[in-house]
ZAMARGU-4260 file (C-alpha; in steps of 0.2 Angstrom, whole numbers, plus 5000, padded with zeros to 4 digits):
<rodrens>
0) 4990/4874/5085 | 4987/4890/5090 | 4970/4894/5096 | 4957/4905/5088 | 4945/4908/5103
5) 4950/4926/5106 | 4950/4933/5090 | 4932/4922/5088 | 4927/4931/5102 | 4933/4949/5099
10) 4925/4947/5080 | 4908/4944/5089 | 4910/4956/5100 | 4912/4969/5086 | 4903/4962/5072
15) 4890/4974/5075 | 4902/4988/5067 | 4905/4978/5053 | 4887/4976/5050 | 4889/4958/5049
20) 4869/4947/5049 | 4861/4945/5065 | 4874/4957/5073 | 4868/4974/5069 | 4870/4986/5055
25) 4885/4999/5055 | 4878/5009/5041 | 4860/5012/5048 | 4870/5015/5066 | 4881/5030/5053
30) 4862/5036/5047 | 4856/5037/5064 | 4871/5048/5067 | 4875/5039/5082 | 4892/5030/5076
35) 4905/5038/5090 | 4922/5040/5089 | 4921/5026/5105 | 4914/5013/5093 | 4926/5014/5080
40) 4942/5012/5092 | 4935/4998/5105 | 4945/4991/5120 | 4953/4979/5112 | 4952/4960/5118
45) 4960/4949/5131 | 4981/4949/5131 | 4996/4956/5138 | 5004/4963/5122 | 4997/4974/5111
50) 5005/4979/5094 | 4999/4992/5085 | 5001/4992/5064 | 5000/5005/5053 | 5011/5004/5034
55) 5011/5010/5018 | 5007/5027/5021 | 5013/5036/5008 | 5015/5052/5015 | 4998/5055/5014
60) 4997/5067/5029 | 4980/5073/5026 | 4961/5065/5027 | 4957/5056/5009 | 4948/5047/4997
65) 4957/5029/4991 | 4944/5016/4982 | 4949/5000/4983 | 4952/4989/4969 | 4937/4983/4959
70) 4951/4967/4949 | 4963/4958/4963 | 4968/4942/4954 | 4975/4929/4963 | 4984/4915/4955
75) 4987/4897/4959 | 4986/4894/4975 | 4980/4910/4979 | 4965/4913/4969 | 4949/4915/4976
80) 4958/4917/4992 | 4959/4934/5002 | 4963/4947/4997 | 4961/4940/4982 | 4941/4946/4983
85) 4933/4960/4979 | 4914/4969/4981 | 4901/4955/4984 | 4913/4943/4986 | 4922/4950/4999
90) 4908/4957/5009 | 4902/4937/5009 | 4918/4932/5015 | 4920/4942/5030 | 4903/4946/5034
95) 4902/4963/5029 | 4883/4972/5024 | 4880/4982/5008 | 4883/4999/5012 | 4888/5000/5029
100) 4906/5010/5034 | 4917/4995/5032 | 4908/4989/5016 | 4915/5009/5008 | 4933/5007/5017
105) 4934/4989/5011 | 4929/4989/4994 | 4925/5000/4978 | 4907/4996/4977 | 4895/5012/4976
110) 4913/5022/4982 | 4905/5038/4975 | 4888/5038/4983 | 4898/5032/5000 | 4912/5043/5001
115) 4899/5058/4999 | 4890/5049/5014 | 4904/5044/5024 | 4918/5056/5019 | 4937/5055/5019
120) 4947/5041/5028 | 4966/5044/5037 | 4975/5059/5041 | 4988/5057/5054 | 4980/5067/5065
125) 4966/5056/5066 | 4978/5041/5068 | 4987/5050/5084 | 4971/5051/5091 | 4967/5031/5090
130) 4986/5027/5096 | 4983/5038/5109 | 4969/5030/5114 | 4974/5013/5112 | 4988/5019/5124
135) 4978/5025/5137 | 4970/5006/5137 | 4985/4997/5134 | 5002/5009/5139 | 5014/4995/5134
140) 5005/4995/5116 | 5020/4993/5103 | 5017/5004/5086 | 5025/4998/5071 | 5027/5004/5054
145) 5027/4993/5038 | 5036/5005/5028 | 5032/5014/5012 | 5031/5030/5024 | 5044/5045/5016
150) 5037/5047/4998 | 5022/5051/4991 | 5017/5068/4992 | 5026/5083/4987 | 5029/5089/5003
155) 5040/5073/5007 | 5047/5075/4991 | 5052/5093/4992 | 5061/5088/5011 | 5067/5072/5003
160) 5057/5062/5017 | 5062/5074/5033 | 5042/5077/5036 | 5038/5062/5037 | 5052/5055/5048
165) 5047/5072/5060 | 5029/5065/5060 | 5032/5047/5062 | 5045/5053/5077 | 5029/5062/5084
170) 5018/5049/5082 | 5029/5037/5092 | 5034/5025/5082 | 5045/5013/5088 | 5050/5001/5073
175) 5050/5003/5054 | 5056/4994/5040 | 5058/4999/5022 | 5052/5000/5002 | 5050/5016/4994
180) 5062/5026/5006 | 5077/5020/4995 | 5070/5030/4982 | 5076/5044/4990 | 5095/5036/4989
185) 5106/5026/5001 | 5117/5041/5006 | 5098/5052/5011 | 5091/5034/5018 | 5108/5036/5032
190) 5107/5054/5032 | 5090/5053/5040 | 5094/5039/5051 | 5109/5045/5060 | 5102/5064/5062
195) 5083/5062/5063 | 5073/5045/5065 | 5070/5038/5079 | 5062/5022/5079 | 5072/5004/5075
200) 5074/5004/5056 | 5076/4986/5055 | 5082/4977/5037 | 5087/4959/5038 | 5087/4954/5024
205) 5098/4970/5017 | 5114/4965/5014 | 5132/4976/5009 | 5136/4970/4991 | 5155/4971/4994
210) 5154/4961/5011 | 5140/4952/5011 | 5136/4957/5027 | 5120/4964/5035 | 5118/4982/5033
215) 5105/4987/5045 | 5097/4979/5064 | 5090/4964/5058 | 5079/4964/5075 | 5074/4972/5089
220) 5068/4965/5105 | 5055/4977/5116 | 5052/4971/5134 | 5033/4976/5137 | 5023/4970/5153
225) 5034/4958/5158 | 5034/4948/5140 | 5050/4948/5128 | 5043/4953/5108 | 5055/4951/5097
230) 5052/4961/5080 | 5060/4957/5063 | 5062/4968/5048 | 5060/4961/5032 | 5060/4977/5017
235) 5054/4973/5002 | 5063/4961/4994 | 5065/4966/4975 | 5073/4984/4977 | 5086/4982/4961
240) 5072/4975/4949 | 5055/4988/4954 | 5066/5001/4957 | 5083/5011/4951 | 5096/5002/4959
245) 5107/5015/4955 | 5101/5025/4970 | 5108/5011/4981 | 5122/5001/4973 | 5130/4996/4988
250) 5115/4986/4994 | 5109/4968/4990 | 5090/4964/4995 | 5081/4948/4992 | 5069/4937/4999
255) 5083/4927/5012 | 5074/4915/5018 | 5085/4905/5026 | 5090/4924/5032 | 5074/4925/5040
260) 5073/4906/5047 | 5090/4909/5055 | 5084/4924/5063 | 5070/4919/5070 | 5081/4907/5079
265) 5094/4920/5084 | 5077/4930/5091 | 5071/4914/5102 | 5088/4913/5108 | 5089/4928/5113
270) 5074/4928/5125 | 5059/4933/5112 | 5042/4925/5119 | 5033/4932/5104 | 5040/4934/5086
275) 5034/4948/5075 | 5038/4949/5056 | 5037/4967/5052 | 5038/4963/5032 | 5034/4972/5017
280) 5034/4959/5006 | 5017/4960/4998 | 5005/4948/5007 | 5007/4932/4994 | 5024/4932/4997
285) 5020/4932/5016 | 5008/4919/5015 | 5022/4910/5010 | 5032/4913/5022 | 5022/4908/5036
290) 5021/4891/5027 | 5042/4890/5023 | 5049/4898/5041 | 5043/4890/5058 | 5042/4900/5073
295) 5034/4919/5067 | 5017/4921/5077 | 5013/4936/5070 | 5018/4945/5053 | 5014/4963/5051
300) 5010/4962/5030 | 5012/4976/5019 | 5019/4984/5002 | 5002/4975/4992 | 4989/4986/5002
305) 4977/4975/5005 | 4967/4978/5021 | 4959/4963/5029 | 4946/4963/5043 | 4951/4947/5051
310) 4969/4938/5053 | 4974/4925/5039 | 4980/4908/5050 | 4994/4899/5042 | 4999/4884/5053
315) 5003/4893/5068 | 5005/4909/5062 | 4992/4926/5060 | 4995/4938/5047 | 4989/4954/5049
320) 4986/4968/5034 | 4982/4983/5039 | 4978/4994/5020 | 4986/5008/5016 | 4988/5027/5015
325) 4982/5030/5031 | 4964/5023/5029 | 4967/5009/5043 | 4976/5004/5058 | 4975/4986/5065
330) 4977/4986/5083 | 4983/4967/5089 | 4982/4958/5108 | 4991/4944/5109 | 4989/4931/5125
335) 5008/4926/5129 | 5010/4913/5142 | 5025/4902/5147 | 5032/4910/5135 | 5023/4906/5117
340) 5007/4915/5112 | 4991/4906/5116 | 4978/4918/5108 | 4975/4932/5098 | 4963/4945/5095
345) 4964/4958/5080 | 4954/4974/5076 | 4954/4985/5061 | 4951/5002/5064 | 4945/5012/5050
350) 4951/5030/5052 | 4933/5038/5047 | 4941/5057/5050 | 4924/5063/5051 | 4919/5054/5066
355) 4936/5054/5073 | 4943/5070/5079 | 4959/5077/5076 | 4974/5077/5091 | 4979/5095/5091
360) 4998/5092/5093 | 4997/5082/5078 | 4987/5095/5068 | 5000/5110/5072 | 5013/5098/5067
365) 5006/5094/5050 | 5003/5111/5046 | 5019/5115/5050 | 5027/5103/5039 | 5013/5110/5024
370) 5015/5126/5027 | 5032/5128/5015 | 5019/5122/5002 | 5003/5126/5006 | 5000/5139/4992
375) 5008/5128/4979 | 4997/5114/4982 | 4982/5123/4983 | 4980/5129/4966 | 4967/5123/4956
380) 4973/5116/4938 | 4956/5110/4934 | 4942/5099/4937 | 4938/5081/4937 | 4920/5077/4929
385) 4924/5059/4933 | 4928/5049/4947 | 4948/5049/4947 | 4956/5035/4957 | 4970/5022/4952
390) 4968/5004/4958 | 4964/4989/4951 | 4975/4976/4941 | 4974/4981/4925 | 4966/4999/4923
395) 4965/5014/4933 | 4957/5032/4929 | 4971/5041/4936 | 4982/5032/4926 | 4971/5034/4913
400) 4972/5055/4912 | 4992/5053/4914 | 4991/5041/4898 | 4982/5054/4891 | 4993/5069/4897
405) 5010/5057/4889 | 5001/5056/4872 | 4996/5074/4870 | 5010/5082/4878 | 5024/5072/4873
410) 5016/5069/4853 | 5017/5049/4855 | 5006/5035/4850 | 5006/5025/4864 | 5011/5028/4883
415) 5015/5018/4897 | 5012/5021/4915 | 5018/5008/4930 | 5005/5002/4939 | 5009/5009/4957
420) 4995/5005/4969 | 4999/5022/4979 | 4989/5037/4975 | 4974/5050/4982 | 4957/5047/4973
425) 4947/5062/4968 | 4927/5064/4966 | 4918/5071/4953 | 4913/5087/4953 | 4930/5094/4962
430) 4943/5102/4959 | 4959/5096/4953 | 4974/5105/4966 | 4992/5103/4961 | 4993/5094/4977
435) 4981/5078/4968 | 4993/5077/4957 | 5009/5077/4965 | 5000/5065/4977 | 4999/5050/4961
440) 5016/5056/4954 | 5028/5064/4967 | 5043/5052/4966 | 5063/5054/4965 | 5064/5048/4945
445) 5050/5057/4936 | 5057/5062/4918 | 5045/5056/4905 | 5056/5050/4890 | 5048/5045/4873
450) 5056/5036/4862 | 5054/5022/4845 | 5050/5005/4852 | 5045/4991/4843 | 5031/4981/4843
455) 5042/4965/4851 | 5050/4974/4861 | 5031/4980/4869 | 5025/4963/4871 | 5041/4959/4880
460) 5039/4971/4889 | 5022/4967/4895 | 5023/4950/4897 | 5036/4953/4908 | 5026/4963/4919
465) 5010/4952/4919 | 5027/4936/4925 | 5028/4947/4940 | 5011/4950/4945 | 5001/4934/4940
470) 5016/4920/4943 | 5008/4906/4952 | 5023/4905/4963 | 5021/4918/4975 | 5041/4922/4976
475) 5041/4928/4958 | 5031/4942/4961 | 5033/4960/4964 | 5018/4967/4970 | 5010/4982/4960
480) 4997/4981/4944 | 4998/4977/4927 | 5008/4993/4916 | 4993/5005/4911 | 4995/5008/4895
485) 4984/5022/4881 | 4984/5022/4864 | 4985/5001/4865 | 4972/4987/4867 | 4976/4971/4873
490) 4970/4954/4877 | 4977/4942/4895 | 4974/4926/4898 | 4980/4926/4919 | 4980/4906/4917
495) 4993/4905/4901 | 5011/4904/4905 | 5026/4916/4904 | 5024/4923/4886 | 5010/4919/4882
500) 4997/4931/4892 | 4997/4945/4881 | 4990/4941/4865 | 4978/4955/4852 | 4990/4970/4855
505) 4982/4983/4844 | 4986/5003/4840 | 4970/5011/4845 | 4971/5026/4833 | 4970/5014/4817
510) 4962/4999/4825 | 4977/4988/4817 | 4987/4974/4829 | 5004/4977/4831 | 5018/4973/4821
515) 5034/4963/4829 | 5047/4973/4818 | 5038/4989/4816 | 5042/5005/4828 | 5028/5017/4838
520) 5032/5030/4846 | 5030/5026/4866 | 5031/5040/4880 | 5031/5033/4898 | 5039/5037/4915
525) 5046/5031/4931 | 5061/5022/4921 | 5074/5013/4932 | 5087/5017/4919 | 5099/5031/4923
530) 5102/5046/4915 | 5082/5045/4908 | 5078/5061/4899 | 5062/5073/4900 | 5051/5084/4908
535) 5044/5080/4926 | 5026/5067/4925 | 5019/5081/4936 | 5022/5096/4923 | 5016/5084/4911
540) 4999/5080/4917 | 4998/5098/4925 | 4998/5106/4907 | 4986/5092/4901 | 4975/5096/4914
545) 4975/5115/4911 | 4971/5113/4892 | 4957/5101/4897 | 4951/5112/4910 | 4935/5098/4913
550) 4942/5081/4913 | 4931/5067/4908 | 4935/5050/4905 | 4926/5039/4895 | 4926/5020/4901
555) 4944/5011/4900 | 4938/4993/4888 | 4954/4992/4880 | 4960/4978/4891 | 4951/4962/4887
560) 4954/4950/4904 | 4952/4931/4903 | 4954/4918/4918 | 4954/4931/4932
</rodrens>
């Protein structure tokens, strides 16, 4: 067994950022105004490699507000279990005080109040800043990304991810692996790769259909002070199912298991010391991993977004989760001796872009890369006189005002919006840029169609959706939230099985339940059907927005949740 005295170590020495009892109190250190740039980034703690992770980005290139979830079920063995806890519960579990910094990056209580206080989180910027000075502590510091890194913004969707790869190529980044960048299609996917990226793009578990042959590195080993790390990719798994698999119909995915088990042996073989998984599996899914494939010391977790102020031991493995859209960076010493890792010590950095300051080379960079767009983004379309964000399981406001937007716009009676946890919160009181809402919608198949479904077809439709995300076996599920849905009600039972979740499915407008055989009209978007027919989600919500001017949301309690 792998000893935990580092990591026990570095947590005391730290706890006093966290704000953890009998430590010290992070948030009256912010009042004081004597929280430094310094504290946030540390030293680090005792090893001779350091990795440095950082995933699910989504292009957010910019400082932001992102409140995290205020429903994260888990099921099975899962439940109760991080990060399957939220608010008080949370802040309990890893020591955390009401109100400090960590208590706003880590969870949704008070968001409002604190984000006014403590401001926007990320920016790459800021991140150079604490990877250069992670670098100038430990120079053999690897920095690897989790994926999720090309789409999310307009302008990576107006280069088709080329900004993105410029910045990461800036940034240093010296191994990726993949989710969302097959979005932009296979042939774009190479493109980039053979002209442009430069860090490892690692994939073992993608396979050619027509051989059956990997497509991609599977690993990569990186000699650093004198110790042997070998890093495997694992992208996410269910590719052809969450997203079009027409964009890339020559390539398999899947979970591989044995895949993976194999080529951790190849990797120790080979000479590794230390193995990394750099997945994007969703952290469940990884969780399971470490229990099904011996030999990983370390896997780099991502695609679910959950951010974690301590590693998660699973026999003999740490798995680190490291948030997303640029709010946090986990930096990682590991003790290798005699070739197997001894210790380990993990800090999460929250990048607070008001206390960090911004590398200047990173700054010109991302203005260059903006300034195409600049004007476009900028202009106002309205205001928000509620707080606009979008995760949580089952409902989220921004998804709430696209709802809206499909049911005025395209004249339908119920819509559908995917549950996507990626996307830029905005407060109240500010305005709403074009920029917000590319920055919850800019993706490669935004046409929202309307069309007669019925009300069978619905609840298929959703209990399909709740399989995936509340299956107690953790390789049934996809990542993402529940389907958002307007002009509908309904009732879930997390516990029941496959079919039977969804129950109480009512038309809001008439307050009647839904008939099997009768047909609604639905408007949605982000079909993975080709060929899918309509206007762009972004023009959509853009000429809601505009007739709105103001736009205020009352409180979502259609969804009635039982068992989570």
């Amino acid at each position: 067994m792998i000893s935990r005295r580092h990591f026990v170590q570095a947590a005391l020495a730290t706890s006093a950022l966290y704000g953890a009892s009998g430590f010290g109190n992070w948030a009256r250190l912010a009042a004081q105004q004597t929280l430094s740039q310094d504290d946030l980034i540390g030293t680090g703690g005792p090893g001779n490699v350091t990795l440095i992770h950082i995933t699910d980005i989504h292009a957010q290139t910019q400082p932001i507000y992102f409140r995290e979830p205020e429903f994260n079920i888990g099921v099975g063995i899962h439940a109760g279990q991080p990060p399957h806890l939220v608010g008080a519960e949370f802040r309990a579990r890893f020591g955390i005080t009401q109100g400090s910094a960590m208590d706003y990056a880590l969870t949704y209580t008070d968001f409002e109040a604190m984000a006014r206080g403590y401001g926007r989180m990320g920016g790459l910027d800021r991140i150079a800043t604490v990877v250069k000075a992670i670098r100038a502590q430990a120079p053999h510091a690897l920095l690897l990304d989790g994926g999720d890194t090309w789409q999310g913004s307009l302008p990576s969707l107006r280069t088709r991810g080329l900004d993105m790869v410029q910045l990461m190529n800036a940034l240093g980044v010296e191994a990726m692996t993949s989710h969302w960048e097959f979005t932009l299609g296979s042939d774009r996917v190479n493109e980039l790769l053979e002209n442009h990226v430069d860090p490892a793009f690692l994939g073992a578990n993608i396979f050619d259909v027509e051989w059956d042959e990997p497509v991609y590195d599977d690993y990569k080993i990186f000699e650093r002070n004198g110790t042997a790390i070998g890093v495997i990719g694992q992208a996410f798994p269910y590719m052809p199912i969450a997203n079009p698999g027409w964009m890339f119909p020559e390539l398999s995915f899947g979970l591989r298991r044995d895949r993976i088990a194999e080529v951790v042996q190849e990797v120790r073989a080979a000479g590794a010391e230390v193995v990394v998984l750099l997945s994007h599996n969703g952290f469940d899914v990884d969780r399971q991993f470490a229990r099904d494939i011996p030999g990983i010391d370390v896997i780099l977790t991502g695609h679910t977004h959950d951010a974690l102020p301590e590693p998660i031991q699973v026999g003999n493995t740490f798995l680190i989760a490291s948030g997303s859209h640029g709010k946090f960076l986990s930096r990682v010493d590991l003790d290798v001796q005699d070739g197997a890792m001894t210790g380990i010590s993990h800090r999460l950095i929250p990048i607070l872009s008001d206390v960090i300051a911004p590398d200047p080379e990173m700054t010109a960079l991302v203005a260059e890369t903006r300034a195409p767009y600049s004007a476009e983004m900028a202009e106002v379309i309205g205001q928000s006189g509620s707080l606009l964000y979008r995760r949580g399981n089952f409902n989220g406001t921004w998804d709430d005002v696209i709802c809206d937007a499909l049911i005025s716009q395209r004249d339908a009676q119920i819509a559908l919006s995917p549950g996507f946890r990626w996307g830029a919160a905005v407060l109240p009181g500010q305005d709403i840029t074009r920029e917000d809402i590319y920055n919850v919608t800019a993706m490669t198949y935004p046409n929202a169609y309307r069309m007669e479904m019925s009300g069978g077809q619905l609840h298929t439709i959703m209990e399909d959706v709740a399989a995936n995300i509340f299956n107690p076996d953790a390789y049934y599920q996809q990542g993402g939230d529940m389907v958002r849905v307007g002009g509908m009600g309904y009732r879930i039972d997390t516990t029941q099985p496959q079919g039977s979740r969804i129950t109480e499915m009512t038309l809001l407008a008439t307050g009647e339940r839904l008939v099997a055989d009768q047909n609604y009209v639905v408007a949605g978007w982000a079909s993975v059907n080709e060929g899918t027919e309509g206007p762009a989600i972004w023009d959509v919500v853009e000429n809601h927005i505009r007739a709105q001017r103001t736009v205020t949301l009352e409180p979502n309690n259609t969804v009635d949740v039982v068992g989570g």
